[in-house]
TORDODO-656894 format. One record per residue (C-alpha): residue number from 1; x, y, z. Coordinates in steps of 0.2 Angstrom, whole numbers, padded with zeros to 4 digits, m for minus. Last residue first. Layout:
<NUM; <X; Y; Z>>,
...
This chain:
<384; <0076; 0210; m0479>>,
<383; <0071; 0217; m0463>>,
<382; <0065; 0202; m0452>>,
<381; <0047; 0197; m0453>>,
<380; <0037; 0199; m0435>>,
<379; <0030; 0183; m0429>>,
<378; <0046; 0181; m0416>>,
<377; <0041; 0199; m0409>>,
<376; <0025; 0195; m0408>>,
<375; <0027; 0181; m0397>>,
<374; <0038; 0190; m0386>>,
<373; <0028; 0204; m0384>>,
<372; <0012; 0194; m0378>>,
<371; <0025; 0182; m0366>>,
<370; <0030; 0200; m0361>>,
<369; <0012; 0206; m0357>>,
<368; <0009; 0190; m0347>>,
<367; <0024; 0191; m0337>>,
<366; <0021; 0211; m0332>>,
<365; <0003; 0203; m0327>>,
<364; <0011; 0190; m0316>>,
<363; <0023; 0203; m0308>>,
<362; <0008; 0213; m0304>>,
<361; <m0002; 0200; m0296>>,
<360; <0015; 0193; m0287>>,
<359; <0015; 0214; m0278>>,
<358; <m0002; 0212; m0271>>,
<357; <0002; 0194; m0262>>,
<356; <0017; 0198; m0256>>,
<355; <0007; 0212; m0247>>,
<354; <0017; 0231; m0252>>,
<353; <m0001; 0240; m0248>>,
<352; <m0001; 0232; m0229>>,
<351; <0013; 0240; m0225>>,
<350; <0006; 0257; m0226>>,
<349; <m0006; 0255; m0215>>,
<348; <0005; 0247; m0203>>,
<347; <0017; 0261; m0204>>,
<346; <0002; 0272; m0200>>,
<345; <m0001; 0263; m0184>>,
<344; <0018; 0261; m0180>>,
<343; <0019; 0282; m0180>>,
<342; <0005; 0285; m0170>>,
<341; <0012; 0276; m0158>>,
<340; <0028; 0282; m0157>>,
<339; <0019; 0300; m0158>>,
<338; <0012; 0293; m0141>>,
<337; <0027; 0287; m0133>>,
<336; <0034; 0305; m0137>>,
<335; <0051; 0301; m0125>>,
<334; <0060; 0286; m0135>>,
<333; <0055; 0295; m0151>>,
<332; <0062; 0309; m0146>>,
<331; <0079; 0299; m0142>>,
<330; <0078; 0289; m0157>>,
<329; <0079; 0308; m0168>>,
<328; <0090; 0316; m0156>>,
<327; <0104; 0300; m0157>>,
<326; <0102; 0299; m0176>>,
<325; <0105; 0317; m0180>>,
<324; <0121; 0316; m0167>>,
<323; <0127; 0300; m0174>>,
<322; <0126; 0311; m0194>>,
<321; <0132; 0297; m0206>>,
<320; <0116; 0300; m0218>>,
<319; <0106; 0316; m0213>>,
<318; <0090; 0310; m0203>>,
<317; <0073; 0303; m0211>>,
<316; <0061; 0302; m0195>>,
<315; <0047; 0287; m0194>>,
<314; <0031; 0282; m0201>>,
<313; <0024; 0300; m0206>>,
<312; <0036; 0312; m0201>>,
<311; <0046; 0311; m0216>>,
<310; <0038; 0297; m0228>>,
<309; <0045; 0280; m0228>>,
<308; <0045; 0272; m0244>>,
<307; <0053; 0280; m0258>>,
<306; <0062; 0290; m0244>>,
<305; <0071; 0274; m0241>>,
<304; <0078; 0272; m0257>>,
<303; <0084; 0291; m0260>>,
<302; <0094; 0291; m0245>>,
<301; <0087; 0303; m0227>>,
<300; <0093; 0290; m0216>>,
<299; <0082; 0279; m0206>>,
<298; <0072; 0282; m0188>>,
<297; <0055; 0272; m0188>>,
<296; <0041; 0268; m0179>>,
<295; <0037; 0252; m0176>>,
<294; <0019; 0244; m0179>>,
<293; <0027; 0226; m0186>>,
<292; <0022; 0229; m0201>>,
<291; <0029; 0246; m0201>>,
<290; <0046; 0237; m0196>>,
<289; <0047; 0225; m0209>>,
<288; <0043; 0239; m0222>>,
<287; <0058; 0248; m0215>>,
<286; <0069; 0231; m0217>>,
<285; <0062; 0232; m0238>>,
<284; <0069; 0249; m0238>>,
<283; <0072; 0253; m0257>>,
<282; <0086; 0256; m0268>>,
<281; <0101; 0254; m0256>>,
<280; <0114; 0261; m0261>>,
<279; <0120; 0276; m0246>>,
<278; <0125; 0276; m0227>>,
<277; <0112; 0264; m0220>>,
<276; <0106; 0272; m0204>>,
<275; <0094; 0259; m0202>>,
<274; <0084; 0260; m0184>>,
<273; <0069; 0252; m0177>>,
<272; <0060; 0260; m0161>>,
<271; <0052; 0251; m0147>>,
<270; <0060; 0233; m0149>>,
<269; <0052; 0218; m0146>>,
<268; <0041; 0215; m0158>>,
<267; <0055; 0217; m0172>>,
<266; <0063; 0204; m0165>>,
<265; <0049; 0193; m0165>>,
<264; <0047; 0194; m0183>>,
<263; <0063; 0189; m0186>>,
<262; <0063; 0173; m0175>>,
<261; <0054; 0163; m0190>>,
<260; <0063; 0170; m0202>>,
<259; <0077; 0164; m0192>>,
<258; <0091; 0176; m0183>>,
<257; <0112; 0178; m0188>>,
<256; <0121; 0189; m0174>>,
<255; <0114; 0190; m0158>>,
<254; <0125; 0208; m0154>>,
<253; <0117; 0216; m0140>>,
<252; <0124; 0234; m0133>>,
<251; <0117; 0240; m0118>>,
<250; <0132; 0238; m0108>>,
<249; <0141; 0252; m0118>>,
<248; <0158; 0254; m0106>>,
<247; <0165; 0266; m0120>>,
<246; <0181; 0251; m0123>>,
<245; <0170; 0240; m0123>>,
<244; <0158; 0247; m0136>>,
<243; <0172; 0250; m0146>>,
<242; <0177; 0233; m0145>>,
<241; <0163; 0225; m0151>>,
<240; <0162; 0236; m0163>>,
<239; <0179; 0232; m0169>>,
<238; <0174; 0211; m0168>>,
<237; <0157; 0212; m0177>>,
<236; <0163; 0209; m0195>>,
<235; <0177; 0193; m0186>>,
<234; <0164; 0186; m0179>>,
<233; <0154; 0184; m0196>>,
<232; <0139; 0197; m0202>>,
<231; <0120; 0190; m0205>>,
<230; <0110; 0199; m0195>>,
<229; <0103; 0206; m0178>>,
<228; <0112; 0221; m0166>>,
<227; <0100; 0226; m0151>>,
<226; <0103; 0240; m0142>>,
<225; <0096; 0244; m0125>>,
<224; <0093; 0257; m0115>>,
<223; <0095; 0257; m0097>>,
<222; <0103; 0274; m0094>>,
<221; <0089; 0283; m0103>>,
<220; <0093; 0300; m0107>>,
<219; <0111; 0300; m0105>>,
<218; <0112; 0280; m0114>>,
<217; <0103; 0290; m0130>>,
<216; <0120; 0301; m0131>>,
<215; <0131; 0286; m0130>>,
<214; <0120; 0276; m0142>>,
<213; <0125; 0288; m0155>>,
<212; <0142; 0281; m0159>>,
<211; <0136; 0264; m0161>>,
<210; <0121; 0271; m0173>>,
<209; <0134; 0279; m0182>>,
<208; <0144; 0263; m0184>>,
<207; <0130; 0255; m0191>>,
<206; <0130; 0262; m0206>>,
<205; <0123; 0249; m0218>>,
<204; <0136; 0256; m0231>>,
<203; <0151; 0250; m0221>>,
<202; <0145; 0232; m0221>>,
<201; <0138; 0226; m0206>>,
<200; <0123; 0214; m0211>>,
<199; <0107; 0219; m0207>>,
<198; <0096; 0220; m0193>>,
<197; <0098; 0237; m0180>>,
<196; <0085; 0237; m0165>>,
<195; <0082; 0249; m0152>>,
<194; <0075; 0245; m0135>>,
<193; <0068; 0257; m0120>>,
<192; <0069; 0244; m0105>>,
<191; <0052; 0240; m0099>>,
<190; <0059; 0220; m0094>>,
<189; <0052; 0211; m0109>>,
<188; <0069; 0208; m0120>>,
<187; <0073; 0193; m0114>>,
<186; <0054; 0188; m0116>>,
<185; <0056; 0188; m0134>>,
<184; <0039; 0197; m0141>>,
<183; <0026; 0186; m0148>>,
<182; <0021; 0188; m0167>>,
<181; <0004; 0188; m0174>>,
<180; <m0001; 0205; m0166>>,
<179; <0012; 0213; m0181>>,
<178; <0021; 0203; m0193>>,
<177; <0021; 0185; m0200>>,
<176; <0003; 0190; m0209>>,
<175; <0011; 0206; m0217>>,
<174; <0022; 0194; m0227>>,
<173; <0033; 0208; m0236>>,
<172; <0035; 0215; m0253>>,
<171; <0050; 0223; m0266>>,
<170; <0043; 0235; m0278>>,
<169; <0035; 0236; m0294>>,
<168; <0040; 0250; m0307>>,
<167; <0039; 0245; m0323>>,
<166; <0051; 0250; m0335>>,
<165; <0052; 0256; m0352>>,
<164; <0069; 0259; m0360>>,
<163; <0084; 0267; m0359>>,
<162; <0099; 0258; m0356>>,
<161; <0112; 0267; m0349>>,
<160; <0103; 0280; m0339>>,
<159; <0091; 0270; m0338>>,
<158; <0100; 0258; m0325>>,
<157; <0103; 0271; m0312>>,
<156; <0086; 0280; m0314>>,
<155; <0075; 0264; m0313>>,
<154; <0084; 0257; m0297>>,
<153; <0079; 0276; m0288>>,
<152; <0063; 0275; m0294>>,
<151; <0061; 0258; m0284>>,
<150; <0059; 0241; m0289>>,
<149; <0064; 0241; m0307>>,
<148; <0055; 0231; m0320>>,
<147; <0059; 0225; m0338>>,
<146; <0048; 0217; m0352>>,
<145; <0054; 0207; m0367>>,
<144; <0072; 0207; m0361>>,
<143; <0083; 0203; m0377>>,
<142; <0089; 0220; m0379>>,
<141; <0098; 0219; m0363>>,
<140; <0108; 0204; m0367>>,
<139; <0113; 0213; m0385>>,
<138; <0116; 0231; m0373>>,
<137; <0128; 0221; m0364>>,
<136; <0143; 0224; m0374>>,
<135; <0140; 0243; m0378>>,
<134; <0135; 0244; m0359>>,
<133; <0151; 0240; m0350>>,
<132; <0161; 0253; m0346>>,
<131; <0145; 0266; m0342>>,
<130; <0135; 0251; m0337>>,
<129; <0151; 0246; m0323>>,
<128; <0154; 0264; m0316>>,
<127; <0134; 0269; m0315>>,
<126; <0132; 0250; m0306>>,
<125; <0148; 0253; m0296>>,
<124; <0140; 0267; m0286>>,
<123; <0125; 0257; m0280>>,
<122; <0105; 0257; m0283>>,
<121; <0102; 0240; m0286>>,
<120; <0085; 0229; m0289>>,
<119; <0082; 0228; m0309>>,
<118; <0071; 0214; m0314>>,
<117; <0071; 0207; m0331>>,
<116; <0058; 0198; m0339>>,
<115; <0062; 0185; m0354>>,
<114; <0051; 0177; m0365>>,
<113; <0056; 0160; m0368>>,
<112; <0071; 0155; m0382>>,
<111; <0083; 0159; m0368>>,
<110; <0103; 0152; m0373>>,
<109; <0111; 0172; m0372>>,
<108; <0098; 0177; m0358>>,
<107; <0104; 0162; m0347>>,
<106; <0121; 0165; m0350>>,
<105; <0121; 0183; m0346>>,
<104; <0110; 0179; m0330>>,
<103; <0124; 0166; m0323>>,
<102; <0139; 0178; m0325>>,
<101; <0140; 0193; m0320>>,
<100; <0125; 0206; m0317>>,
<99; <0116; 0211; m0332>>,
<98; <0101; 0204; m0327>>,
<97; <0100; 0209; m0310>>,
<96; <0085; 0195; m0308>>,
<95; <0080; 0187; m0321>>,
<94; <0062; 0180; m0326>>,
<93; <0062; 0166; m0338>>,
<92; <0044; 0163; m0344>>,
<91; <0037; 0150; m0355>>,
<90; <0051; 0139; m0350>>,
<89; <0054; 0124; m0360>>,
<88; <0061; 0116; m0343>>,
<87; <0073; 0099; m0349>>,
<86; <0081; 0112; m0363>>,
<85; <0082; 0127; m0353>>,
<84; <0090; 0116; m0339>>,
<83; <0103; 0108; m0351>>,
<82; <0109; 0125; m0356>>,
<81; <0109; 0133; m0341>>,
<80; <0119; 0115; m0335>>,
<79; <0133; 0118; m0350>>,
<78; <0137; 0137; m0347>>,
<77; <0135; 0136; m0327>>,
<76; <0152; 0124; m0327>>,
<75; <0163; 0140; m0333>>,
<74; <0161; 0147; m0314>>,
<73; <0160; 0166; m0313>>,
<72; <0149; 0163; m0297>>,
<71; <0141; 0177; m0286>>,
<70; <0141; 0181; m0269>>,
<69; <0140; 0201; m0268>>,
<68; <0148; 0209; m0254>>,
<67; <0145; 0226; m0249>>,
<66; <0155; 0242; m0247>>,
<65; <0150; 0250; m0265>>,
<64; <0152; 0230; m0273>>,
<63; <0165; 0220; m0266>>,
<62; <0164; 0203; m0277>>,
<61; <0161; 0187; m0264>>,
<60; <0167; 0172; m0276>>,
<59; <0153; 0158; m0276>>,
<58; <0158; 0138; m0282>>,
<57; <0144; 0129; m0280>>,
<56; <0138; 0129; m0296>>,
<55; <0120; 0129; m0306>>,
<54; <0109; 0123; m0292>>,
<53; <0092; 0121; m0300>>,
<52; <0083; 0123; m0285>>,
<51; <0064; 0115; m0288>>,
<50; <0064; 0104; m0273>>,
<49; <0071; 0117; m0263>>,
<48; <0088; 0119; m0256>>,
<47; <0097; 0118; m0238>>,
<46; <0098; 0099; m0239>>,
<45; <0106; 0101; m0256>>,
<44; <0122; 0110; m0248>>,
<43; <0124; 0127; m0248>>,
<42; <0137; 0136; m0258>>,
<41; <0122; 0140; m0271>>,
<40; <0123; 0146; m0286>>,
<39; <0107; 0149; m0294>>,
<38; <0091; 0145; m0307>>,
<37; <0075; 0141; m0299>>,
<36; <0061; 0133; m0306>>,
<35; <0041; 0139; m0302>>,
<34; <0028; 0127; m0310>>,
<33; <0011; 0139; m0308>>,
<32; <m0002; 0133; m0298>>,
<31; <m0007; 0149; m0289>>,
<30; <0003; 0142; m0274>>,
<29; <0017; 0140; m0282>>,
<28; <0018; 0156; m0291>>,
<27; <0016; 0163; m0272>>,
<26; <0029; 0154; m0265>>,
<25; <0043; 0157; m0280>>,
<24; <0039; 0177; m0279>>,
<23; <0042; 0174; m0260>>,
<22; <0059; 0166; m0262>>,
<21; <0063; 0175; m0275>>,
<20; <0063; 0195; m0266>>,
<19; <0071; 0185; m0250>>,
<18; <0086; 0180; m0263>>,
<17; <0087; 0198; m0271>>,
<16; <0087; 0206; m0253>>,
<15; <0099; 0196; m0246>>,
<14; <0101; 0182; m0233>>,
<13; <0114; 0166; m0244>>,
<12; <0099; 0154; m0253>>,
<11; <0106; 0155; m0265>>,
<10; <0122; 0164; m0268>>,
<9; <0120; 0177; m0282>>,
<8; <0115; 0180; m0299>>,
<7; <0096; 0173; m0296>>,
<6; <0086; 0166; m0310>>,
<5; <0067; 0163; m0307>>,
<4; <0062; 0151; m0321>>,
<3; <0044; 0148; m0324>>,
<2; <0032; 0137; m0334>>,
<1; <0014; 0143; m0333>>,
C-alpha cells in the first residue's frame, strides 16, 4: 500500500503529532508498506528521512491555548503537494489535524486517494476556530473517507462541529524502550527521592505549580530532587530558574532537551512522574511513558488524562493548578514505597494495551475500510 502521512506542523520539531507519525511511518514500513511523509520542516535534510517530503521550510509558531504550534502558511506547499500527489499515486493519504492551516487543506483539496483523517487536539481555540470556521471547512471535511480521534475528549470538541463517525484509536508507545530494558543515569543513583517533569514549558503544561510545590515536599524530604526534561529554549526556563533561586531550591534540575534514546532512562531514574498540565491535552501519551516504565503517577484531574490513568490505580489525579494538591499527592507517594509499587506494576499492565504495534493494526484496518468507502463512493452515480 501506498501511503502519505501528512503533518501540519514542524517536522520532525518534539510533539505529540510528529512522535504519533514517526511510529505509524516505522511500523508501515516494517509491514512492507511504502510510507511518504508530507511536512514543513525547518530542519535541514540531514535531520530527515528518506521518505520526507519536505514541503517548506518556512514554519510560523501560531499560539494556540498557551502553546506553540510550528506550522507553515507558505504559498510554495500548493505547487510541491501537487507534484507529490502526482509522482506518489497514493492509495491512502492519512492527515493529521486535517483542518489545521495550511498544508492538510491543500492536500485534501488536490487528493484523488482515499483520505483518513486523524483528530489529536483537545484546546480552547479548536471550539473558537470550528465554530468560525466550519461552513468553509466542512468541503475539506467532507472529503475524509474515514476519520479517527484519539481520545474521547478529541472526538467531543471536533463533533460538535462536524458530526460524523469516528473511530476512537489512541496515541501509543515502544513498550520494548521502556521498563527493565532501560539503565537508570547514574547521576541520579544516590537514594535521593526524585521526581520528574518532561515537557515543554508552556503555560498549560503547568509546571509552575509543581515549582511551587516542591517547597512543601523539600519539608518531608530535604534531599529531594527535581528533575525538569524537554524541549523549552533559555530564555522559557529563565523565571523559573529564578524562582527557584530566589526560594534556595537546590534540588531543582533543569537538563533541558533529552534523546529518544536518553528518555527512557530518565523515566528510570525517577521515583514518581508528575504532569500537572493545566488543561488541552487530549490524551497522556508522557503518563503512558511512565507506566511503561513502572512509575507511578501524579497528573492533574483533565479530561485527557483520566482517559488513561485511573484514580488510584496508576497514579493520583489532583485538581489542576492546586501546588498544595500536588505537593500531598508526590509526598504520599514518596512515603507509601509499597503503594508506589503497586502503582508502576499496574501502569505496566496498562501500558502494554497501547503497544505501537496494537494501535498501527487498527489504523491499517480504519485504512482499509476507507479505501472500501472511497471506491464506492466514486462508483456511485451522481444525482441527476
Amino acid at each position: 500500500m501506498k501511503i502519505a502521512l501528512v503533518s501540519p506542523y514542524d517536522y520532525p520539531y518534539p510533539g505529540g503529532v510528529t512522535e504519533h507519525i514517526a511510529h505509524l511511518d516505522k511500523c508501515f514500513q516494517r509491514w512492507g508498506h511504502q510510507v511518504t511523509i508530507l511536512a514543513p520542516s525547518s530542519y535541514g535534510a540531514e535531520a530527515l528521512g528518506d521518505n520526507v517530503v519536505k514541503v517548506s521550510s518556512s514554519v510560523l509558531p501560531l499560539s494556540v491555548s498557551g502553546s506553540k504550534s510550528r506550522i507553515t502558511v507558505s504559498p510554495a506547499i500548493y505547487i510541491r503537494v501537487k507534484r507529490a500527489l502526482i509522482k506518489y499515486q497514493f492509495d491512502v493519504v492519512h492527515l493529521h489535524e486535517p483542518m489545521m492551516p495550511a498544508l492538510p487543506l491543500v492536500v485534501l483539496r488536490h487528493s484523488h486517494a482515499a483520505n483518513v483523517g486523524t483528530f489529536h487536539a483537545y484546546r480552547e481555540a479548536n471550539h473558537f476556530a470550528y465554530s468560525h470556521t466550519r461552513h468553509l471547512l466542512q468541503p475539506f471535511f467532507d472529503k475524509l473517507d474515514a476519520r479517527i480521534a484519539v481520545s474521547e475528549a478529541a472526538r467531543e470538541v471536533v463533533a460538535q462541529y462536524f458530526p460524523a463517525d469516528y473511530q476512537i484509536i489512541p496515541n501509543g508507545i515502544d513498550v520494548s524502550a521502556y521498563g527493565p530494558a532501560a539503565e537508570p543515569l547514574p547521576a541520579y543513583a544516590d537514594g535521593a527521592p526524585t521526581i520528574l517533569f518532561l515537557g515543554r514549558l508552556d503555560k498549560r503544561k503547568g509546571f509552575e505549580y509543581l515549582l511551587r510545590a516542591f517547597p512543601g515536599i523539600l519539608e518531608q524530604f530535604p534531599n529531594a530532587r527535581l528533575i525538569v526534561a524537554g524541549g523549552y529554549t533559555a530564555e522559557e526556563k529563565e523565571p523559573y530558574e529564578r524562582y527557584a533561586r530566589q526560594l534556595g531550591l537546590k534540588g531543582v534540575h533543569f537538563v533541558g532537551y533529552i534523546s529518544a534514546q536518553d528518555k527512557p532512562r530518565y523515566y528510570r531514574s525517577c521515583d514518581v512522574f508528575c504532569a500537572p498540565s493545566t488543561g488541552f491535552e487530549s490524551f497522556g501519551i508522557v503518563l503512558l511513558e511512565a507506566m511503561a516504565s513502572g512509575k507511578p503517577i501524579v497528573a492533574s484531574d483533565i479530561v485527557g488524562y483520566r482517559s488513561v490513568l485511573e484514580e488510584g490505580k496508576q497514579g493520583f489525579l489532583v485538581k489542576p493548578e492546586d501546588e498544595h494538591a500536588l505537593a500531598a499527592a508526590l509526598v504520599s507517594l514518596l512515603q507509601r514505597r509499597e503503594l508506589a509499587q503497586a502503582m508502576g506494576e499496574a501502569g505496566r499492565q496498562t501500558a502494554r494495551k497501547y503497544a505501537w504495534d496494537t494501535i498501527a493494526a487498527e489504523v491499517m484496518a480504519c485504512y482499509e475500510e476507507a479505501i472500501r468507502h472511497h471506491k464506492t463512493s466514486r462508483e456511485r452515480p451522481r444525482a441527476e
